[in-house]
C-alpha positions in Angstrom: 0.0 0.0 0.0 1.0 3.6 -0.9 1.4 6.1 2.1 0.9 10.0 1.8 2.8 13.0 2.8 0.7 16.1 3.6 2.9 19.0 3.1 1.6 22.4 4.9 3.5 25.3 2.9 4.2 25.6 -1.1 7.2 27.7 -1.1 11.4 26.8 -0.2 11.2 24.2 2.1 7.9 22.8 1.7 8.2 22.0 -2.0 12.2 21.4 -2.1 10.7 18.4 0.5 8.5 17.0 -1.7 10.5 17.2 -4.8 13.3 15.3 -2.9 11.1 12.9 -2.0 9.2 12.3 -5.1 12.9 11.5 -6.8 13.5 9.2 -4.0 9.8 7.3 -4.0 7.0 7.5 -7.3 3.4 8.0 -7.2 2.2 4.4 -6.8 4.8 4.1 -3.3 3.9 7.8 -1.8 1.4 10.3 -2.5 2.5 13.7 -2.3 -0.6 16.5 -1.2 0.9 20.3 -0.5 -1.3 23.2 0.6 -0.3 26.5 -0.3 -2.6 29.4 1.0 -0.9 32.2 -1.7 -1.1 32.5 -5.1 2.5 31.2 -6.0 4.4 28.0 -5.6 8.6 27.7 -4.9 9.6 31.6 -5.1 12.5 33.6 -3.9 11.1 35.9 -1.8 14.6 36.9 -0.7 14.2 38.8 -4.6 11.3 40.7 -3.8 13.2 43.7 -2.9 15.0 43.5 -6.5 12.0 43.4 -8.1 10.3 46.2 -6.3 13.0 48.4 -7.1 13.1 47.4 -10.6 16.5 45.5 -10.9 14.2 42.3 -11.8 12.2 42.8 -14.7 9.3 40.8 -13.9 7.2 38.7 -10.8 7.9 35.8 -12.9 11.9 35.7 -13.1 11.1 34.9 -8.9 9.2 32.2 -9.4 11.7 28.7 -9.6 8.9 26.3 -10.1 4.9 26.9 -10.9 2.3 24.8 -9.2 1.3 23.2 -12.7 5.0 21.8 -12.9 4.8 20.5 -9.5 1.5 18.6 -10.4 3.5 17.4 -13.6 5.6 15.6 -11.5 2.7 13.8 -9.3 2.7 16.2 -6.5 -1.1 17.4 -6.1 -0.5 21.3 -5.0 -3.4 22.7 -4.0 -3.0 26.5 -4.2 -5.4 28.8 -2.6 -6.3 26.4 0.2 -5.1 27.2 3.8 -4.8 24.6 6.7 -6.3 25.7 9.6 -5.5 22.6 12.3 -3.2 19.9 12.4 -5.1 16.4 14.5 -1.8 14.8 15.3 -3.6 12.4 17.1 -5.9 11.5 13.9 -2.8 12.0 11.5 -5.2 14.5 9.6 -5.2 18.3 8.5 -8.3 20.9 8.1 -8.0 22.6 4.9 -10.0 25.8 3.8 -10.6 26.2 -0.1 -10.1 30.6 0.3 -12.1 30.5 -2.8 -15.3 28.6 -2.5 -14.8 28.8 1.9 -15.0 24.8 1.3 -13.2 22.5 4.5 -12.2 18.9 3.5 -9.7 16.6 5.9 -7.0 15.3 4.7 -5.1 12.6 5.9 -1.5 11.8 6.6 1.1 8.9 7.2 3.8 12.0 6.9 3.5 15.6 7.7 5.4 18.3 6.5 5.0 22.0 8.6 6.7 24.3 6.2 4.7 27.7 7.1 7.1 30.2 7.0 6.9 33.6 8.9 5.1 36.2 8.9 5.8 40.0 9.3 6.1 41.6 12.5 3.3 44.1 12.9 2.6 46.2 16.0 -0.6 46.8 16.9 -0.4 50.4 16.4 -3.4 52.8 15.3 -3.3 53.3 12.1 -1.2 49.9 11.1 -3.9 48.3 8.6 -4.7 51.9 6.9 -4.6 51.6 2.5 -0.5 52.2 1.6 0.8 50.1 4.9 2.7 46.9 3.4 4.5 44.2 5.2 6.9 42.1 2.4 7.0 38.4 2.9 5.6 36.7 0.2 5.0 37.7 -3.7 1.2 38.2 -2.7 3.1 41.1 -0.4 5.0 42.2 -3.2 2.2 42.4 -5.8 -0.2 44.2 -3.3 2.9 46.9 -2.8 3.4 47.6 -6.2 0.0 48.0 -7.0 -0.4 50.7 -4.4 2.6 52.1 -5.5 1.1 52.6 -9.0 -2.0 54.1 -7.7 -0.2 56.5 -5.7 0.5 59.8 -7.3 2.6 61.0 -3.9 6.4 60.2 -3.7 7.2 60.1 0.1 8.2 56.8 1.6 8.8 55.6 5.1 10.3 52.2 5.9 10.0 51.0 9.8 13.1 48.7 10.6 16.5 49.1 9.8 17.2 45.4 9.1 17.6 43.5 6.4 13.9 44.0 4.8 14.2 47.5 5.7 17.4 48.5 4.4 16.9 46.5 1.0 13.5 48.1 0.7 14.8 51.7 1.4 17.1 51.0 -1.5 14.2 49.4 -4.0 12.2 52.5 -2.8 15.4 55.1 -3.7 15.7 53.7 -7.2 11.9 53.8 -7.8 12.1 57.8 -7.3 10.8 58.1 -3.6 11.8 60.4 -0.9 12.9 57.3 1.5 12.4 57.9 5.7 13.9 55.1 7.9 12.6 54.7 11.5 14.5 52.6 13.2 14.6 51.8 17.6 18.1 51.0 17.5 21.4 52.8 18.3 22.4 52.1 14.4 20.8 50.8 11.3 21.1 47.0 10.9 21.1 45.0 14.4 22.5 42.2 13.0 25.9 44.4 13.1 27.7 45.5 16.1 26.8 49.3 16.4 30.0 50.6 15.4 30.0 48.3 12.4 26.2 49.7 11.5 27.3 53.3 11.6 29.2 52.8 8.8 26.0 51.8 7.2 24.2 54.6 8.5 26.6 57.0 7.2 26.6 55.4 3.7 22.9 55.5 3.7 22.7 59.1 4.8 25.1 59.6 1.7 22.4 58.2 -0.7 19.6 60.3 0.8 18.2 58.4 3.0 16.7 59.7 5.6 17.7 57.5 8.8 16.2 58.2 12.3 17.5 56.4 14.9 16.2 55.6 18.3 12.9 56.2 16.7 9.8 54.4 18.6 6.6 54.6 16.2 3.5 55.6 18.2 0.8 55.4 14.9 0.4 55.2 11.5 -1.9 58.6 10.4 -4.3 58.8 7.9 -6.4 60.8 5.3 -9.9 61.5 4.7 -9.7 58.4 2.1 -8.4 56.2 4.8 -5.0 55.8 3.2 -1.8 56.7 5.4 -0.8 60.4 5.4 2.1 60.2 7.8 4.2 58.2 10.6 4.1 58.9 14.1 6.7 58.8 16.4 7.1 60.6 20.0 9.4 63.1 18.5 7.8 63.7 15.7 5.5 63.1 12.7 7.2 62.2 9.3 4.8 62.5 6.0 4.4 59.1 3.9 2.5 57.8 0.5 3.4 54.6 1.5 4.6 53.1 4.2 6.6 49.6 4.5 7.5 47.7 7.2 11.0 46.1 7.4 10.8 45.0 11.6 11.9 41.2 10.4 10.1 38.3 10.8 8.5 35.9 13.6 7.7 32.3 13.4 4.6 31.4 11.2 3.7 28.8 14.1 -0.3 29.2 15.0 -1.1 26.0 13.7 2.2 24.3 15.2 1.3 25.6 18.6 -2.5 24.8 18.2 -1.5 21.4 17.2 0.7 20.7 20.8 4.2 20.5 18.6 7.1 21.8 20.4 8.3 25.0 19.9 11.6 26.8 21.3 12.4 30.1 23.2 12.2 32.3 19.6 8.4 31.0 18.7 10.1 28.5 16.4 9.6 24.7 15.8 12.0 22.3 17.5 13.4 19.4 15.3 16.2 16.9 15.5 19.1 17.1 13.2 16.9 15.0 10.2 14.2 18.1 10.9 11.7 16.0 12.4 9.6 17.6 15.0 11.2 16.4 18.5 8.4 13.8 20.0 7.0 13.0 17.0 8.0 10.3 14.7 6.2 11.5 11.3 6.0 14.7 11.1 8.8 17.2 10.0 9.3 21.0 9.8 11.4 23.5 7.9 12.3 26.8 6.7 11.3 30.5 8.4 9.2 28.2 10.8 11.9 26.2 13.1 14.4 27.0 15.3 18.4 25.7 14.4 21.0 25.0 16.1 24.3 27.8 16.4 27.0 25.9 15.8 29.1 28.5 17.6 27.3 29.2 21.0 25.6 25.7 20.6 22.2 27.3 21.4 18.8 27.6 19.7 18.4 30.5 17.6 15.8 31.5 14.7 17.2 32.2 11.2 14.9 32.7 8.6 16.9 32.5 5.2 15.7 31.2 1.9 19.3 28.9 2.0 18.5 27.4 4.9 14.9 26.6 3.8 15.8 24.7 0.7 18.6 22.7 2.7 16.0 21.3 5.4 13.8 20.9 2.5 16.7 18.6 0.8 16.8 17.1 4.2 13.5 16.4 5.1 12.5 14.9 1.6 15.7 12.2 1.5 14.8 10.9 5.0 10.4 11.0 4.4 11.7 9.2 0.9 13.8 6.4 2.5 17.5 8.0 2.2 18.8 9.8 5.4 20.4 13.2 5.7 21.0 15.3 8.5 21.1 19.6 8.9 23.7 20.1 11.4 23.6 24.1 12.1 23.9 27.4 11.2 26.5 30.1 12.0 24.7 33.0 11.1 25.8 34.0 7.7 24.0 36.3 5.6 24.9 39.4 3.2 23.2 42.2 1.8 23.4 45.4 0.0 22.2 49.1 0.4 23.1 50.9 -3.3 26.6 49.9 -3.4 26.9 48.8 0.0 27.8 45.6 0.7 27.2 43.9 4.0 27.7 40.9 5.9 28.4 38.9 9.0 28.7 35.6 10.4 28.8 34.0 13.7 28.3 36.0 16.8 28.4 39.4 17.8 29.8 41.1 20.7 26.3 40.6 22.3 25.8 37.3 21.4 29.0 36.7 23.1 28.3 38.0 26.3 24.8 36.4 26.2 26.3 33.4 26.1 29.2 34.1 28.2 32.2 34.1 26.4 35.0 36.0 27.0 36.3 37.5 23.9 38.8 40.1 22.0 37.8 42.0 18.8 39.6 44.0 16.5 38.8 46.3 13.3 41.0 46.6 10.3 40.6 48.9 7.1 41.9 47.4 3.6 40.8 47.4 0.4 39.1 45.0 -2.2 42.2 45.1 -4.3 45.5 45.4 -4.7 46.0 49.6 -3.8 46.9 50.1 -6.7 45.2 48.1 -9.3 42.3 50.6 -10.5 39.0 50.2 -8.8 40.4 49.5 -5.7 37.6 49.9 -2.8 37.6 50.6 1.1 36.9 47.7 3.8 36.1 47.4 6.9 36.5 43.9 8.7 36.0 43.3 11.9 36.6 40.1 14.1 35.9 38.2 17.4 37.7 35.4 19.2 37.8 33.6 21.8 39.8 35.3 24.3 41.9 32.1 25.9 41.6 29.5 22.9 41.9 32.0 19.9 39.0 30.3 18.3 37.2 32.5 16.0 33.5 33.7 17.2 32.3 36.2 14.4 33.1 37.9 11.5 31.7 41.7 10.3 32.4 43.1 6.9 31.1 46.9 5.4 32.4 48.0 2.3 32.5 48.0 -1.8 32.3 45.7 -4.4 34.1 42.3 -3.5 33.4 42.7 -0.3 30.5 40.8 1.2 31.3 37.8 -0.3 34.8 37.5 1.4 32.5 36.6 4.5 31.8 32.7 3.6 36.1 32.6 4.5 34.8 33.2 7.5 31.8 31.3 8.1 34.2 27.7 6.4 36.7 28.4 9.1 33.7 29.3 11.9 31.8 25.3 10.6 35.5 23.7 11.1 35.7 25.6 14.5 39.2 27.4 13.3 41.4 29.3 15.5 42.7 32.7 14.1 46.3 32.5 14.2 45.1 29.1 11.8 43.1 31.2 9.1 46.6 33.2 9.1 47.7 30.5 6.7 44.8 29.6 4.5 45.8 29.7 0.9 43.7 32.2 -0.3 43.6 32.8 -4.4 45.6 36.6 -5.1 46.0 37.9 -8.0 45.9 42.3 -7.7 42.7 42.4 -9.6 41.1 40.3 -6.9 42.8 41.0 -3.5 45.8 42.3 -1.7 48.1 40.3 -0.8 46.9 40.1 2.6 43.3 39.2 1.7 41.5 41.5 4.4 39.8 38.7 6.4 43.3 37.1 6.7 44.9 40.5 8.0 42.0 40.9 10.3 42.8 37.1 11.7 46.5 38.1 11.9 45.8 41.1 14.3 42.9 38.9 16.1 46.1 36.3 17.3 47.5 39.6 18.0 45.1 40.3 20.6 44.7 36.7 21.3 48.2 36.8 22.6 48.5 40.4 24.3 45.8 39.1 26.2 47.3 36.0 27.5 
């Protein structure tokens, strides 16, 4: 007899699960069922910004797989239907048709929770007023640019400073907008250490944007029309056509926690290292919905990325198909861009450190993206934690130019093998003056990091 997977989510990890397990098992061995509550199957959403701003031409060029190929390949993806409870117990799922408001149960011998997140947004007067978007899915990204279009004002204001809101102050720049950030932090960015985020800050003032820091939102104001007129804060009240929010992303884990499945300290779902929910032999859970394991505090943390999704996708579909694969951890890399910006990190910060207790040294280096004198050569800044008595790296920083984020995955290879400093000192890097100094900058920042290591004892 056949068995069937019930997969709850149609985009990275959901349908990356699936897909691995269809190649592994064929339609007479496992029947495949997916829900997706949106309008689009296997996207990048990390590419919404991009096509906001107009570097992607169309919706389309996001979209890795439609729901029509997925059925070609004997998975029955049911798009527009939302589940709305999960009877562990019964091994079944409640599923809304949003069309027709029809409920069927469906049910299971393997369950898939691939929800996603969802948009943090305060309940603040004001916050569901016509021109207020949150952007997580393409449905988000759709609805923005159609207010955009109907809009005839040009005054933006993004609330958050972090990744969404940064990248979305930039799409919002090259559309012609007068961009606003209103951020509560010390410096744009929180995933940087503050000193590392006011170089962002000032590069972003630079471009025009309009950054306001320390800035707690009170209400969103409105029109006669309903649509917003202005932001709020207690300072002060900054005029806006539009309004986005960039505040990051919680857990999309109603139905997880309605259901009884574990979930951790960040809202996320907890899973063993084959992603299957802890306490529950057949059901598994993935992407912006579970919590993973740092690697370099060995804690729980929540990181919603679009490359971690497809990996526990990978994983989850070899092990429901009969293989086996593990996801071992994270350390926190991720890169990003404001104009020509570049930044990224990996591993901990100086608060992450002390959270966790470690005693640490950091140190800050400028160099350049180049050879000095090869032409196009651009500023960097790297900055870098260790351990304080072992030398072991802890975290990794870099603002700068072109060819600079990238340098970052040195960083995170050494961070997964558990590298001390004074050891990156002698990884054979590729030079050549077109691509590097000759002291690749994350190598000179490891070299003054044993530095430190030592003057420390």
């Amino acid at each position: 007899m056949s068995e069937r997977l019930v997969v709850i989510g149609g985009d990275a990890a959901g349908m990356s699960a699936a897909s691995q397990a269809r190649r592994l098992k064929g339609p007479e061995e496992l029947e495949i069922v997916a829900f997706e509550r949106g309008h689009f199957s296997s996207y990048s959403a990390c590419g919404i910004p991009y096509w906001v701003g107009g570097d992607v031409a169309t919706r389309d060029q996001l979209i890795a797989r439609s729901p029509e190929e997925h059925r070609a390949r004997a998975i029955d993806l049911r798009m527009r239907t939302e589940v709305t409870a999960i009877d562990v117990p019964g091994q079944r799922v409640l599923a809304r048709d949003l069309e027709t408001g029809a409920e069927t149960w469906t049910g299971f011998d393997k369950l898939v929770v691939a929800t996603g997140a969802r948009p943090k947004r305060p309940a603040l007067p004001g916050i569901d007023a016509t021109g207020v978007h949150g952007v997580q899915t393409l449905d988000d990204g759709q609805a923005l640019l159609d207010s955009l279009d109907a809009t005839p004002g040009r005054r933006a204001v993004v609330i958050g400073a972090g990744y969404i809101g940064v990248e979305m102050a930039e799409a919002l720049l090259n559309r012609g907008y007068e961009v606003t950030v209103l951020h509560r932090g010390e410096q744009p960015m929180a995933t940087l250490d503050p000193d590392m985020g006011r170089l962002v800050h000032r590069a972003m003032d630079g471009l025009g944007i309009t950054t306001v820091a320390s800035a707690e939102v009170t209400k969103i104001l409105t029109g006669e029309d309903g649509g917003v007129r202005a932001v709020a804060t207690d300072e002060a009240e900054y005029p806006a056509d539009v309004v986005v929010l960039g505040m990051g992303v919680v857990p999309e884990t109603s139905l997880a926690r309605a259901a009884g499945l574990p979930l951790g300290n960040h809202g996320g779902l907890l899973t063993d290292l084959a992603m299957r929910v802890r306490g529950h032999e057949n059901i598994w859970a993935g992407g912006d919905c579970v919590e993973v394991l740092d690697l370099v505090s060995g804690r729980e943390r929540y990181v919603p990325l679009g490359t971690h999704a497809n990996k526990h996708g990978q994983v989850i579909g070899s092990n429901v198909g009969g293989d086996y694969a593990t996801f071992p951890g994270v350390v926190g890399t991720a890169v990003s861009k404001v104009c020509d910006l570049e930044l990224a990190r990996t591993g901990l910060r100086e608060k992450d450190a002390r959270e966790v207790g470690l005693q640490y040294v950091t140190v800050t280096v400028e160099s350049t993206s180049r050879a000095g004198y090869y032409p196009g050569a651009a500023a960097m800044t790297v900055k870098m934690l260790a351990e304080r008595r072992t030398g072991r790296l802890l975290g990794t920083q870099i603002v700068g130019r072109e060819g600079a984020a990238k340098r970052v995955d040195i960083a995170a290879v050494a961070l997964t093998a558990g590298m001390t400093v004074e050891r990156m000192t002698a990884l054979d890097l590729g030079y050549a003056p077109p691509f590097s100094p000759v002291w690749d900058p994350v190598l000179i920042a490891a070299r003054k990091a044993t530095a430190a290591v030592r003057a420390a004892g």
